[in-house]
Structures are given as structure tokens and as C-alpha cells.
C-alpha positions as CSV (number, residue, x, y, z in Angstrom):
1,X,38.8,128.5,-75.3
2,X,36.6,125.8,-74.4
3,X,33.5,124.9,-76.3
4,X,30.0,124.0,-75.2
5,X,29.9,121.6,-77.8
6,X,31.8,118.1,-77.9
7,X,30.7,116.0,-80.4
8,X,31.1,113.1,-78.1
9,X,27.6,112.7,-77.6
10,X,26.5,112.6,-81.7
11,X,26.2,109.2,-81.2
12,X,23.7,108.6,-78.8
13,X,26.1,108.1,-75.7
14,X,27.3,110.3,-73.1
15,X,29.9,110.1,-70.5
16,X,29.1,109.8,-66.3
17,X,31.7,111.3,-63.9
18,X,33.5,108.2,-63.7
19,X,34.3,108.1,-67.4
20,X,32.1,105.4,-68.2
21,X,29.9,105.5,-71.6
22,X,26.5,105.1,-71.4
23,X,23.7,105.1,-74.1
24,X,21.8,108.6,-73.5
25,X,18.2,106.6,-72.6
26,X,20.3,104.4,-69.8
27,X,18.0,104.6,-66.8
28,X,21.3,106.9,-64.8
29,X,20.9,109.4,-67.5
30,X,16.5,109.6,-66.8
31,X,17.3,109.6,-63.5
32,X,19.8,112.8,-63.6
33,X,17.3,114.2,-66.4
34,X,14.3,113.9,-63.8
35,X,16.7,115.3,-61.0
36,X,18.0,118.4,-63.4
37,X,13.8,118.9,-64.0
38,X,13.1,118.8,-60.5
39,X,16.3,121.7,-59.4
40,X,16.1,123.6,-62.8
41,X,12.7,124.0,-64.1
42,X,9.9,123.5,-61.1
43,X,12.3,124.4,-58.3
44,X,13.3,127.6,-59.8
45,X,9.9,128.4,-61.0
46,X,8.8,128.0,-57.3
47,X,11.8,130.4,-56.3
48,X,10.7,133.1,-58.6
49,X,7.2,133.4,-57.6
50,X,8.2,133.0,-53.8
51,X,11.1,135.6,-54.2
52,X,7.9,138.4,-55.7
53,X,6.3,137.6,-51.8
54,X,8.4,139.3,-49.1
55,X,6.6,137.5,-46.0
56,X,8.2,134.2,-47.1
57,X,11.9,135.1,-48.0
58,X,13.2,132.5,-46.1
59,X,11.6,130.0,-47.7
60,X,13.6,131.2,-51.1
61,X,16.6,130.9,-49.5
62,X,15.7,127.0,-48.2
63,X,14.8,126.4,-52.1
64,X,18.1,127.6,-52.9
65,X,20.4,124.9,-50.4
66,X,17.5,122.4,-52.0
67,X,18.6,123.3,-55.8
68,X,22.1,122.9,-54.5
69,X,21.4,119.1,-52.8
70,X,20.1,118.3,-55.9
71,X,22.8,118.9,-58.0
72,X,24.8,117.0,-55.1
73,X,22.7,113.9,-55.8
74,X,22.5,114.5,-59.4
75,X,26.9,114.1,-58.8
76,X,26.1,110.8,-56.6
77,X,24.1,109.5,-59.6
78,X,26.8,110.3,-61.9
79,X,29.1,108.7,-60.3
80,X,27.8,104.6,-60.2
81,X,29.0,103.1,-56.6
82,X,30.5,100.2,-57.9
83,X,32.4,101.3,-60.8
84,X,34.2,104.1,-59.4
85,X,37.3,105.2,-58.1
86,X,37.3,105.9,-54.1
87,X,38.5,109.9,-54.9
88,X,35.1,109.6,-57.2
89,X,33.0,108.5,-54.3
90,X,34.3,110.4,-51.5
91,X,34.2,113.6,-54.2
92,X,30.2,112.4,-54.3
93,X,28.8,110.7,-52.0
94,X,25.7,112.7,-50.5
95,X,24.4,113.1,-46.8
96,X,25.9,109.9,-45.7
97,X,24.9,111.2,-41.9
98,X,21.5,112.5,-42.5
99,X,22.3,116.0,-41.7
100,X,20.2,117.4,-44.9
101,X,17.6,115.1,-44.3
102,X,17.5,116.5,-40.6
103,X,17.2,120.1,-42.3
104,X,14.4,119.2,-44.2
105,X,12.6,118.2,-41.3
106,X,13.1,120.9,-39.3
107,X,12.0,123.2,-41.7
108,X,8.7,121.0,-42.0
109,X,8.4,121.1,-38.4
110,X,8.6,124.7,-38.1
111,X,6.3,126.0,-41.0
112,X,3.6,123.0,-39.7
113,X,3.8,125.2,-36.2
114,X,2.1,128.1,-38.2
115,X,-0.4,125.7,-40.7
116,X,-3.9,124.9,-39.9
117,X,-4.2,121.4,-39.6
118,X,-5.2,119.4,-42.5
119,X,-8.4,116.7,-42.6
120,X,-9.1,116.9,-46.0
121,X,-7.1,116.5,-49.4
122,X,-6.2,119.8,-50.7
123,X,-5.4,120.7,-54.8
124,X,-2.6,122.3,-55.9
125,X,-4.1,125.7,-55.3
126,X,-3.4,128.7,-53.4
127,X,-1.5,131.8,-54.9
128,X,1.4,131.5,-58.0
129,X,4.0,130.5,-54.9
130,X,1.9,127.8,-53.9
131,X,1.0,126.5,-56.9
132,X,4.2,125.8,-58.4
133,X,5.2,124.3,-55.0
134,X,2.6,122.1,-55.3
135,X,4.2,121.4,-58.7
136,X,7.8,121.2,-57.8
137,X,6.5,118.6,-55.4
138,X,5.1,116.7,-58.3
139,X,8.7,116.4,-60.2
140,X,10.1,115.8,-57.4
141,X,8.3,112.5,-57.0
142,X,9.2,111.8,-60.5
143,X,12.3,112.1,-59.6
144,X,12.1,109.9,-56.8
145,X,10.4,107.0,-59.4
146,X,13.3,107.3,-61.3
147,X,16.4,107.0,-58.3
148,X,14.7,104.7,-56.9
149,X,16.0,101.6,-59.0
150,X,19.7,103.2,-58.9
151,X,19.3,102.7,-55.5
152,X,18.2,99.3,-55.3
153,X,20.7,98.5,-57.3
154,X,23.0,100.1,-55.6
155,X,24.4,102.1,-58.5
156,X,24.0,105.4,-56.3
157,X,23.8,105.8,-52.4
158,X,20.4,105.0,-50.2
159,X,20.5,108.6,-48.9
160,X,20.0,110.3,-52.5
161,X,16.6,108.5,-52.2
162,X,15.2,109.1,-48.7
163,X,16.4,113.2,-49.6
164,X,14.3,112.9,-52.2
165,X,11.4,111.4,-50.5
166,X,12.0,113.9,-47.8
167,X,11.9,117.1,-50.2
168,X,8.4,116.0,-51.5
169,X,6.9,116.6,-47.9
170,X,9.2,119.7,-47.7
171,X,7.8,121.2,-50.9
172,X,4.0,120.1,-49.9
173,X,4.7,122.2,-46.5
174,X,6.2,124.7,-48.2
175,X,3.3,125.1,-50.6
176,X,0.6,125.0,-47.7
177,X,2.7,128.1,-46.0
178,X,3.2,129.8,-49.0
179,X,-0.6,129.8,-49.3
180,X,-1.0,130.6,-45.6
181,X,1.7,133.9,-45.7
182,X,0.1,135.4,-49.1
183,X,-3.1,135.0,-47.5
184,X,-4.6,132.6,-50.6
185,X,-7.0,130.1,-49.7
186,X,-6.4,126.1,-50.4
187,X,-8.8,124.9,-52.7
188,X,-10.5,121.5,-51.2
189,X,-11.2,118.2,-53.0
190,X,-14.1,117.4,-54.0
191,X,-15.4,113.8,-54.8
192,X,-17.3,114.4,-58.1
């Protein structure tokens, strides 16, 4: 049987898809670690608290496909452009065509349809569904900060990027009609 544990990685290096050895604080290994928060902790927080409201079940099955993109990108990332085999890269290369980009949007565009229009800055506010959209969104972005160099350097594709830019308005809508379907009121800001 196979073990959880390697060994490999006692000495503060770890292994991408490609083979390659890479210290464990390399910037690919913050950028899959921000990534894995983003699809393991706040994303599946977000799903458990939308899954208790049965007016927005569709919505926990769009976070699903998300948690499933981003273990996509998190491959792409693992898999440095330039240093890879072409079975490695066709194996990982994510939404080359825009298609879950596109879905994205079309989901924004469809819960906006129902929001009230916004004129002021909201807070993260708005019902336990809402709320931890609002903080999904937030790791998301962090996320983002960290795939963002990869991409410059072209170390992982463009498109993991724009997804991820993407998924932050997602997750912002998505909060707003979570609020809206449990009946929960956005909380305003306030200049103090």
C-alpha cells in the first residue's frame, strides 16, 4: 500500500508535476498554497452554509465546478510552461478558449438580473452564506496577488489569472444574491 507520507519533502523541497524540485517557500508553491486556501477552506465554507439555504441550490452547485477550476489551475501552476514536457502541458493547460471565463459571466449576469442595484459600498454582511462569500472573494484575490507573477513570467498560462480575476466578481455577486434569497440585509459603509 501506498503511504501518505514520503519523506521527500524533510528537507524543505517539494516536487511540481513536471518533476522539478523546488524549495517549499518558491513563489509556485505560495501560489498553489493561496489557490488550495481559496478551493479548500473559504470555498467550501461558502458551500456549506449555502447548501443549509434551499432557495440558492444552484448556486452550491456553481461553487462546486469553481472548486474543481481551481484545482485545474492549481495543475497549470504545477506544471511551469517552460520547463515541461508537451504531454505535461496539454495534460494542464486551463481554459485556453475562455469557455469558464464565459460561465462565470453568465452566471454574474444572471443573479445581477435579480440584485438591486448597487450605489454604495457594501461590508461583507448579509446572512452566514453571504458572509463567507464575501470572504471566499477575499482569498480569492489573494490568490490572484500570488498568480499573478507566475503569469508575467510566464511560468503558468494567462488564462489561470483572468479566471481568477473573474471568480472574485463571481463570488461578490454571489454573496449579494445569497443575501437577497435568504432575505438578509447588506450592511452599508459608513465613512467614520
Amino acid at each position: 500500500t501506498m503511504k501518505i507520507y514520503t519523506k521527500t519533502g524533510d528537507k524543505g523541497t517539494s516536487s511540481l508535476y513536471n518533476g522539478e524540485r523546488r524549495d517549499k517557500d518558491d513563489l509556485i508553491f505560495e501560489a498553489l498554497g493561496k489557490v488550495n486556501d481559496s478551493k479548500g477552506k473559504s470555498n467550501r465554507l461558502a458551500l456549506e452554509f449555502c447548501e443549509e439555504q434551499s432557495n440558492v441550490m444552484g448556486l452550491c452547485e456553481q461553487i462546486q465546478w469553481v472548486q474543481c477550476c481551481l484545482q485545474d489551475i492549481g495543475s497549470n501552476i504545477a506544471t511551469p510552461r517552460e520547463q515541461s514536457n508537451e504531454q505535461r502541458l496539454a495534460r494542464t493547460a486551463f481554459d485556453a478558449e475562455g469557455k469558464h471565463v464565459a460561465q462565470l459571466e453568465h452566471w454574474i449576469d444572471a443573479m445581477d438580473t435579480e440584485l438591486p442595484r448597487l450605489t454604495q459600498f457594501i461590508l461583507p454582511s448579509g446572512g452566514r452564506a453571504s458572509a463567507s462569500l464575501h470572504v471566499a472573494r477575499s482569498v480569492c484575490r489573494r490568490a490572484e496577488r500570488r498568480v499573478q507573477p507566475l503569469t508575467r513570467a510566464r511560468l503558468c498560462d494567462d488564462s489561470t489569472s483572468i479566471y481568477l480575476n473573474r471568480l472574485s466578481d463571481f463570488l461578490f455577486t454571489a454573496a449579494r444574491y445569497a443575501a437577497l434569497k435568504q432575505g438578509k440585509a447588506e450592511k452599508v459603509y459608513k465613512k467614520q
